[in-house]
MIFI-741203 format. One line per field, with one value per residue (C-alpha): residue number from 1; x, y, z. Coordinates in nm, 4 decimals. Example, Ala and Ser with C-alpha at 12.3 -4.5 7.8 and 13.67 -1.06 7.14 Angstrom:
BEGIN
num: (1 | 2)
xx: (1.2300 | 1.3670)
yy: (-0.4500 | -0.1060)
zz: (0.7800 | 0.7140)
END
This chain:
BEGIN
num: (1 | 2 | 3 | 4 | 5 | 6 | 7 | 8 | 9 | 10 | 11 | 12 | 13 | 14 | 15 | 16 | 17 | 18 | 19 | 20 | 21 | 22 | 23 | 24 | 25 | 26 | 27 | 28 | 29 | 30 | 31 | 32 | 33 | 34 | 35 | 36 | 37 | 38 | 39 | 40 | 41 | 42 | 43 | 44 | 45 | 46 | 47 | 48 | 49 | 50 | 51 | 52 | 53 | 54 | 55 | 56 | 57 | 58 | 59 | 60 | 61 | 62 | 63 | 64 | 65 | 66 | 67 | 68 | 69 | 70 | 71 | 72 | 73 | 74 | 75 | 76 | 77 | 78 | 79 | 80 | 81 | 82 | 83 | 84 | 85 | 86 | 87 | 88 | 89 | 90 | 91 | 92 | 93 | 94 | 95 | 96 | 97 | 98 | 99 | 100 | 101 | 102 | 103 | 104 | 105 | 106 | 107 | 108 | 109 | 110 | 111 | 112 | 113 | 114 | 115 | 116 | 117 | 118 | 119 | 120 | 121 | 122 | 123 | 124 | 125 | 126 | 127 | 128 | 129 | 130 | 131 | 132 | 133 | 134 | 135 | 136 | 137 | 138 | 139 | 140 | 141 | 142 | 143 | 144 | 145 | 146 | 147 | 148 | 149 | 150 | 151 | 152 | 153 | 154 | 155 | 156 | 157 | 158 | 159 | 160 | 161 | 162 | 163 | 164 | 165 | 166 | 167 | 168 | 169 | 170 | 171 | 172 | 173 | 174 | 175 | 176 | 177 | 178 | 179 | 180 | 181 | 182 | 183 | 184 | 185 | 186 | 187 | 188 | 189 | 190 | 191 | 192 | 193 | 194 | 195 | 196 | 197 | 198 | 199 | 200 | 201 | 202 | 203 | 204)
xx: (-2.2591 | -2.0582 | -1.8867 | -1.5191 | -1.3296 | -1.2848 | -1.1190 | -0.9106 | -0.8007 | -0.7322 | -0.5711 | -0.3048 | -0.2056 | -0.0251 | 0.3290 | 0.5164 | 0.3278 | -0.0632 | -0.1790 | -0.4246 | -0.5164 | -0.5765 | -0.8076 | -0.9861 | -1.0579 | -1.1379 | -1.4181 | -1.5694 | -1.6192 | -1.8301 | -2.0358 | -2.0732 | -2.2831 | -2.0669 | -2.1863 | -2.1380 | -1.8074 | -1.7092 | -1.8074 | -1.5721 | -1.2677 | -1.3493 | -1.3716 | -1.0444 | -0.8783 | -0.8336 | -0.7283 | -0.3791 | -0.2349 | -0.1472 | -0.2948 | -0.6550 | -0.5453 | -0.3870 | -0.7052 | -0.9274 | -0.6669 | -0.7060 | -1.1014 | -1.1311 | -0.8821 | -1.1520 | -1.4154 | -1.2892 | -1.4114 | -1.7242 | -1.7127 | -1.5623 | -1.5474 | -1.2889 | -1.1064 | -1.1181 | -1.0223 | -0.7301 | -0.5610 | -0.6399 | -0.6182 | -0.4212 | -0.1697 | -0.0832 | -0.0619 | 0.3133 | 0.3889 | 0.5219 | 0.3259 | 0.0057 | 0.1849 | 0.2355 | -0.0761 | -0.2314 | 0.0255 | -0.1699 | -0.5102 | -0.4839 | -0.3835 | -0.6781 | -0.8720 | -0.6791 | -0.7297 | -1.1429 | -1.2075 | -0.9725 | -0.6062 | -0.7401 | -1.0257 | -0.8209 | -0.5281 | -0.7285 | -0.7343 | -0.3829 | -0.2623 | -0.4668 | -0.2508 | 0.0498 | 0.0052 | -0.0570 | 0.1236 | 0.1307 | 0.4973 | 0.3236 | -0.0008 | 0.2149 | 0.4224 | 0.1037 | 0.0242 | 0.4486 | 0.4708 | 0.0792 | 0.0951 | 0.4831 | 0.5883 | 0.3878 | 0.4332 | 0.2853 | -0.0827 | -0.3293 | -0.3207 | 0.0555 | 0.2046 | 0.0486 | 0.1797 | 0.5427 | 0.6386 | 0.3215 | 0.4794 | 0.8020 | 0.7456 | 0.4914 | 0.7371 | 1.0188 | 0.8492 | 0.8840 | 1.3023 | 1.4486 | 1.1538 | 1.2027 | 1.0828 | 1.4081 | 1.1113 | 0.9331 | 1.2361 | 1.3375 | 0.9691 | 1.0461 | 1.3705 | 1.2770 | 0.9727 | 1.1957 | 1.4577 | 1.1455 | 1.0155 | 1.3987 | 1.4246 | 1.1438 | 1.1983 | 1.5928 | 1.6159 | 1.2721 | 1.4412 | 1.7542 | 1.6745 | 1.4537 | 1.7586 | 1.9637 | 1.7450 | 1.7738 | 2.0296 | 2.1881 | 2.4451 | 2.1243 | 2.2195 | 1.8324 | 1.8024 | 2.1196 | 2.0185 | 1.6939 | 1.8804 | 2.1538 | 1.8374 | 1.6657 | 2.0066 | 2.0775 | 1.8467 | 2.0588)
yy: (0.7121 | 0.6205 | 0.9305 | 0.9064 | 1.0666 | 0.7576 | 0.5770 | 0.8926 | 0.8233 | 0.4682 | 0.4760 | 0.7769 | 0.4903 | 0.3569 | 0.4447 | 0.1589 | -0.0616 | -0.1246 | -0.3671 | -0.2280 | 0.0261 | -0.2667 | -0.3742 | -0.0776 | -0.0580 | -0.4200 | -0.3861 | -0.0443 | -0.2357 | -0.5190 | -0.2734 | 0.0057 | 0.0582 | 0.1375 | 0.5263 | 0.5664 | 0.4184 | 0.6752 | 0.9752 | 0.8168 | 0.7544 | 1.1349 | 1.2716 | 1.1644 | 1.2198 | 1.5642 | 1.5060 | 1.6915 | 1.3513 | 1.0414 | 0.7935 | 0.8558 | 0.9586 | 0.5641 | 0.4353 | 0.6308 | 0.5073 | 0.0990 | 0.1888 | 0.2987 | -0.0055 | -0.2365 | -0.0378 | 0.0170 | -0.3141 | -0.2108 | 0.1390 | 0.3571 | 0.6843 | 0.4849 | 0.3959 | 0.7638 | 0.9389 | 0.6898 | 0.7495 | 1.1379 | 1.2095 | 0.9783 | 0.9821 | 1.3807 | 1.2762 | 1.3397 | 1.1194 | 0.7618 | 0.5514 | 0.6284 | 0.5903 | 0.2606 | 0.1615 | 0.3026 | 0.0315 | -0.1813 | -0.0837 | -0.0878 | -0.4686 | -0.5357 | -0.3393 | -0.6249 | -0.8836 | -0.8713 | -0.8003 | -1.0060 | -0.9375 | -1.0610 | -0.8182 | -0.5492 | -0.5831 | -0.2611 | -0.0309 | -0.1528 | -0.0245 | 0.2835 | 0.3443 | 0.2912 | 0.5836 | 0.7905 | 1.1551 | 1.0670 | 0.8404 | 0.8176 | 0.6342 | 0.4104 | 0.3341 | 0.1930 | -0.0082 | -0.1000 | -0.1557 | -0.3339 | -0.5964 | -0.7132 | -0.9925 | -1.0001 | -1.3618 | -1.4734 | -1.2968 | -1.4700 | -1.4497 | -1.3225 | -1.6287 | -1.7643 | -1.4713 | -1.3471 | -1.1954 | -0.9898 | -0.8871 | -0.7860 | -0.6066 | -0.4135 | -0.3299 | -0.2840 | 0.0044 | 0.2263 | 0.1625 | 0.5006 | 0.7221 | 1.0569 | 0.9723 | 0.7221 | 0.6496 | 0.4660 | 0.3047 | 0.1912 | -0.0123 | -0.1354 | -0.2800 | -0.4407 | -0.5679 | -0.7583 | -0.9003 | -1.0950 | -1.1759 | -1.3289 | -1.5418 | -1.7706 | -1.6709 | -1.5604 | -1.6867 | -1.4578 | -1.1269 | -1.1851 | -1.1771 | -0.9120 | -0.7193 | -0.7611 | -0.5692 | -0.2708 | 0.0554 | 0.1167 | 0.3938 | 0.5570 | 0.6508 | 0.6044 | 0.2720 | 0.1764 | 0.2518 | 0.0228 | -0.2543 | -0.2816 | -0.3592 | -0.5705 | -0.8297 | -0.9080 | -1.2690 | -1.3557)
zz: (1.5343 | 1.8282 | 2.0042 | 1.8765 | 2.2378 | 2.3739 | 2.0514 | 2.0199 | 2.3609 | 2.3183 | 2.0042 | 2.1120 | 2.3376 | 2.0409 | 2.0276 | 1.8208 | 1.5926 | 1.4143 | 1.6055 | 1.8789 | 1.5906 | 1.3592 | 1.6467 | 1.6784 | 1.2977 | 1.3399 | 1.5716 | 1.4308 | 1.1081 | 1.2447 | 1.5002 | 1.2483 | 0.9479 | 0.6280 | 0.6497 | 0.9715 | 0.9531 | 0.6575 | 0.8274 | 1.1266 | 0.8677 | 0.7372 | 1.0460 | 1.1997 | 0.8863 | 1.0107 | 1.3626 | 1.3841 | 1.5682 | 1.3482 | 1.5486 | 1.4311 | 1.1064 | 1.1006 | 1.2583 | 0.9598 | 0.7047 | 0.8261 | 0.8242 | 0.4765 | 0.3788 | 0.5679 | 0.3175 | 0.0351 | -0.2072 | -0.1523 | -0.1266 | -0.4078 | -0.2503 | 0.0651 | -0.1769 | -0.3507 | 0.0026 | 0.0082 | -0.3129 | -0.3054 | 0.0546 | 0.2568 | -0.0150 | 0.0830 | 0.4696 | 0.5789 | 0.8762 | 0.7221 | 0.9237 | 0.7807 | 0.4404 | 0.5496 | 0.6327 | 0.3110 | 0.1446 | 0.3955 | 0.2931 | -0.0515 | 0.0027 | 0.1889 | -0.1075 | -0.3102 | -0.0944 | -0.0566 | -0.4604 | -0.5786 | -0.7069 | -1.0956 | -1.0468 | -0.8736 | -1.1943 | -1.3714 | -1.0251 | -0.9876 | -1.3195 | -1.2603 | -0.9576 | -1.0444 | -1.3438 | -1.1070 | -1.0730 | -0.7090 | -0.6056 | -0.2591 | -0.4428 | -0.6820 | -0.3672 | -0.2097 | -0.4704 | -0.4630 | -0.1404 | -0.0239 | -0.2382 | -0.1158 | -0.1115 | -0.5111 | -0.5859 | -0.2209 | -0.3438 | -0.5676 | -0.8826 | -0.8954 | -0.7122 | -1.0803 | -1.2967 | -1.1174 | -1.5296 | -1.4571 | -1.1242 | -1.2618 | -1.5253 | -1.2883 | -1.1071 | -1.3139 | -1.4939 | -1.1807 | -1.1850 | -1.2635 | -1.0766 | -0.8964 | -0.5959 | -0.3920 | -0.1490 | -0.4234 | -0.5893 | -0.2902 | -0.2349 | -0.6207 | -0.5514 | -0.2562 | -0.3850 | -0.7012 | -0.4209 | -0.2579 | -0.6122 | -0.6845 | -0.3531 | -0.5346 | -0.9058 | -0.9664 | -1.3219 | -1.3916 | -1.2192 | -1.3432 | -1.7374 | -1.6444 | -1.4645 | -1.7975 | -2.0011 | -1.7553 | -1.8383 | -1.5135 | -1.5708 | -1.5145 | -1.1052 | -0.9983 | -1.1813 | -1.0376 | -0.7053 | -0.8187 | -0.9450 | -0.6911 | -0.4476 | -0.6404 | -0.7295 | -0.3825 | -0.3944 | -0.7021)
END
């Protein structure tokens, strides 16, 4: 395994944006072997800056189809980091997840994460696979999409309905006649679905 001082170094570079992190994560996963990448991801996973902790986070996302315990260390661990930009890019690794199995395939792992207890692992799954109706399979099936999403309307967690509504005002620039029956059916003097639904109605 490569010593990991230098890509520390490099990588605390970063101040604003993924991109040379996306790089780095990049070129460790065509130089790497699968374990040694893991014991990389798991290793910086407990650095006490976020940089590495973003770099591990776009690792496991690169190795997660074919590697259930990345994709295990994502939902469980990753989801409990506190700084929001590796919650973002766990939104961005589950995607990639997505993206190399297959959203059809992916539909029951999907599911599975958005019943989680977690709002910070169904916000992943909320917030990764945005704009819905651009990915395979969904671009196909934007009802499936919807109602998805629409189950997660009146949560706790503002963080999450905030990545719901959002998510249903892309979904309505391309299908408004699809999000707006599905808007009717909702009971808004409910304040958090309110707060979901006023976000979602702005593309209609």
């Amino acid at each position: 395994m490569i010593p990991l001082e230098s890509l520390i170094e490099r990588v605390c570079r970063t101040e604003h944006g993924f991109k040379d992190i996306t790089a780095v994560a990049d070129g460790l996963y065509v130089d790497q072997s699968p374990e040694d990448n893991l014991q990389i991801a798991t290793t910086l996973l407990e650095h006490e800056k976020r940089q590495p902790r973003c770099l591990a986070t776009f690792l496991l996302g690169r190795l997660a189809a074919k590697s259930s315990r990345s994709l295990h260390i994502l939902r469980t661990k990753v989801s409990k980091d506190p700084d929001w930009r590796v919650q973002e890019i766990l939104a961005k690794a589950f995607d990639r997840y997505c993206a190399d199995v297959g959203y059809k395939k992916a539909l029951p792992v999907i599911e599975d994460w958005l019943s989680d207890p977690s709002p910070k692992v169904r916000r992943a799954v909320t917030e990764g696979l945005r704009i819905w109706t651009g990915r395979s399979y969904f671009k196909d099936h934007p009802l499936v999409a919807i109602r998805m999403l629409s189950q997660h309307r009146d949560e706790d967690s503002k963080y999450l309905r905030k990545s719901v509504g959002n998510a249903l005002h892309d979904i309505g620039k391309k299908y408004p006649d699809l999000v707006r029956a599905e808007l009717k059916g909702w009971e808004i003097t409910d304040s958090k679905a309110a707060y979901t639904y006023k976000l979602a109605k702005r593309s209609l």
